[in-house]
C-alpha positions, 0 to 999 in steps of 0.5 A, a space after each residue: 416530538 420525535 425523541 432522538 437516540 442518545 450519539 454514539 459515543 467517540 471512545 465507543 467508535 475507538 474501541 470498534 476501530 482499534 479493536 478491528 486494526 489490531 485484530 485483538 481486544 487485550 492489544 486495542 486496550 493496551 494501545 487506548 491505554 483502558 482496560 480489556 474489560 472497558 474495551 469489551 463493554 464499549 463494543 457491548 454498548 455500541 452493538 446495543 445501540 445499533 442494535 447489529 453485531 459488528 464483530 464476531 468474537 472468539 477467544 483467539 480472533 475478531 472477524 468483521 460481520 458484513 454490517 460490520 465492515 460497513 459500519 468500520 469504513 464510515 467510522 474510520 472516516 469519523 475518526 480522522 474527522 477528529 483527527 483533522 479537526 483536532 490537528 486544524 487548532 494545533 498550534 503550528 509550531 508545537 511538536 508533530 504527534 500522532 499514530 502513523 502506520 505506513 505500509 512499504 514494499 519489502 524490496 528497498 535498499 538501506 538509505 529507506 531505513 535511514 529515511 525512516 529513521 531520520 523521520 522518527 529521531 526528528 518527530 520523537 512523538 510520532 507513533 510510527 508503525 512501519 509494516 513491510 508486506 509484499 500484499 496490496 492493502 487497503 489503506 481505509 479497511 486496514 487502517 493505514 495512513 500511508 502507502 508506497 506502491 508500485 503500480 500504474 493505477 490509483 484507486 478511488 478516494 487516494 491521492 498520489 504523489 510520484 517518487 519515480 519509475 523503475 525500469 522493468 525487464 523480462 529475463 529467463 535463464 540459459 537453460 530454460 531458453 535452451 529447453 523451449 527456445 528463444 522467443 523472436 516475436 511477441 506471438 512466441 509468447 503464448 508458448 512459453 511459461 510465463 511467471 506472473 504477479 497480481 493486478 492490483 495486488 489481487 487478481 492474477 495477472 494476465 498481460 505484460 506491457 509490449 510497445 506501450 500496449 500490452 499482450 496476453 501471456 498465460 501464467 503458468 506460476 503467480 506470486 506477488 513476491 518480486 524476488 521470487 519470481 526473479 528466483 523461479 526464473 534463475 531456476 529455469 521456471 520461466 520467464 518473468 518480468 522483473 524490475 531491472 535492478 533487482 536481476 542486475 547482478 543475475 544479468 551481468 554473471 549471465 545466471 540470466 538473459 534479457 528476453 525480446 530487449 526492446 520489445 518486452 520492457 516497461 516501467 512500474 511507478 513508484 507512488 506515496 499513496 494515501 487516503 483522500 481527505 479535507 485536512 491531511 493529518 500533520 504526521 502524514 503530511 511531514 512523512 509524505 513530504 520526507 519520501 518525496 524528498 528522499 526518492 531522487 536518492 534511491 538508486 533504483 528510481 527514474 526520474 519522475 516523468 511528466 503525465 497528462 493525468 491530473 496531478 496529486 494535490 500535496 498534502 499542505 493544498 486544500 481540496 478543491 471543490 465542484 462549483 455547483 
């Protein structure tokens, strides 16, 4: 008889994935609510028993090892496993509890914190970490349970719901329009400075949306700061495409002029992203639905408009499954 290998332990999966998310042994013992001491030997033990090193360790930072960043995406599945299968026994009229850690956008107008606020006073056992970044990040690798994005595409094993869409709008100043000229013609383009974000939130950007196509533009400065290109064009730097909210102001002093109106515009939805999964956890599916609820509110969205993309599920419907 083949003698089968004691089951990593759930505490030991925990310690692996908290420790990874916070990036800290003392903060993952702190919020497991163990000591450092027993955080470390959980580690210890995991790594013995895979007989791999996961993490490399030094007195300031932990650092994923390429075995280990494998072995984090299937532990984190693991463990919202057992989030679900816990949440699925709950009784339905208990309180919502739980961790929720939402990644936003830094560019939203007050009546967001108000949001957020009303969703903490109302679930008070819901653990809710809020990280405002301007960075695209990984909802699975980072640990995140929820996400506002502004972008036109999805990534694999995410599930979307639109909030709406935000105009965009190229713009430059006066006087860099009287230094280079302005363009007629989307061809008047390629000689110009063009000021670019990130594809994805990592690729440079490399085309603007012209007539529902898209054009080739060069880059001659990227960030994945909306405001600071919306400042690097008030400044003369070059033109930008921008949310038109954002350059109200700007326009209507004249700091800025709208660049080919009518050719050179576009729209950037505004999505609440999270991962895709059998049982969505209760405090994800309360906060989902107060963003959905909240975005007709927000001054800066359009409408949703109808797609003939496959729609999100909600949380509160099962998955569907292939016939076979």
């Amino acid at each position: 008889m083949i003698q089968m290998a004691d089951p990593i332990e759930t505490s030991e999966l925990l310690a692996f994935v908290r420790a990874v998310e916070v990036g800290s042994l003392s903060r993952a013992a702190a919020e497991l609510g163990v000591p450092r001491a027993t955080v470390s030997r959980r580690l210890q033990r995991l790594e013995q028993r895979l007989a791999t090193r996961l993490l490399r360790r030094t007195t300031r930072s932990l650092a994923l090892t390429p075995p280990g960043e494998t072995f984090y995406r299937h532990a984190r599945l693991v463990l919202d496993a057992v989030e679900g299968a816990e949440a699925s026994v709950r009784h339905a009229g208990g309180p919502i509890s739980g961790d929720l850690r939402v990644s936003v956008p830094p560019m939203l107008e007050a009546g967001f914190f108000a949001m957020l606020v009303e969703f903490a006073r109302a679930h008070p056992a819901v653990r809710l970490q809020v990280h405002f970044s301007s960075r695209h990040v990984d909802l699975r690798r980072d640990g995140y349970d929820v996400a506002i994005r502004a972008s036109t595409t999805l990534e694999p094993g995410l599930v979307a719901r639109t909030l709406g869409r935000m105009p965009l709008v190229a713009v430059a100043s006066p006087d860099y329009l009287a230094e280079h000229g302005t363009p007629r013609r989307r061809q008047d383009l390629a000689r110009h400075r063009c000021l670019l974000g990130f594809a994805r939130g990592e690729l440079p950007q490399s085309h603007w949306p012209i007539g529902g196509a898209q054009v080739h533009v060069e880059g001659s400065f990227f960030t994945n700061e909306v405001t600071l290109l919306a400042d690097a064009a008030v400044r003369g730097l070059g033109i930008a495409l921008v949310p038109r909210i954002l350059v109200e102001s700007q326009l209507a002093r004249g700091a800025l002029v709208q660049v080919l109106p009518g050719v050179l515009e576009g729209e950037s939805r505004i999505s609440v992203v999270y991962p895709e999964r059998e049982l969505v956890p209760p405090q994800v599916r309360a906060f989902v639905d107060t963003v959905v609820a909240w975005a007709p509110s927000h001054p800066s969205l359009s409408p949703a408009k109808p797609t003939r993309a496959r729609p999100a599920r909600s949380p509160r419907e099962p998955r569907r499954r292939r016939a076979t």
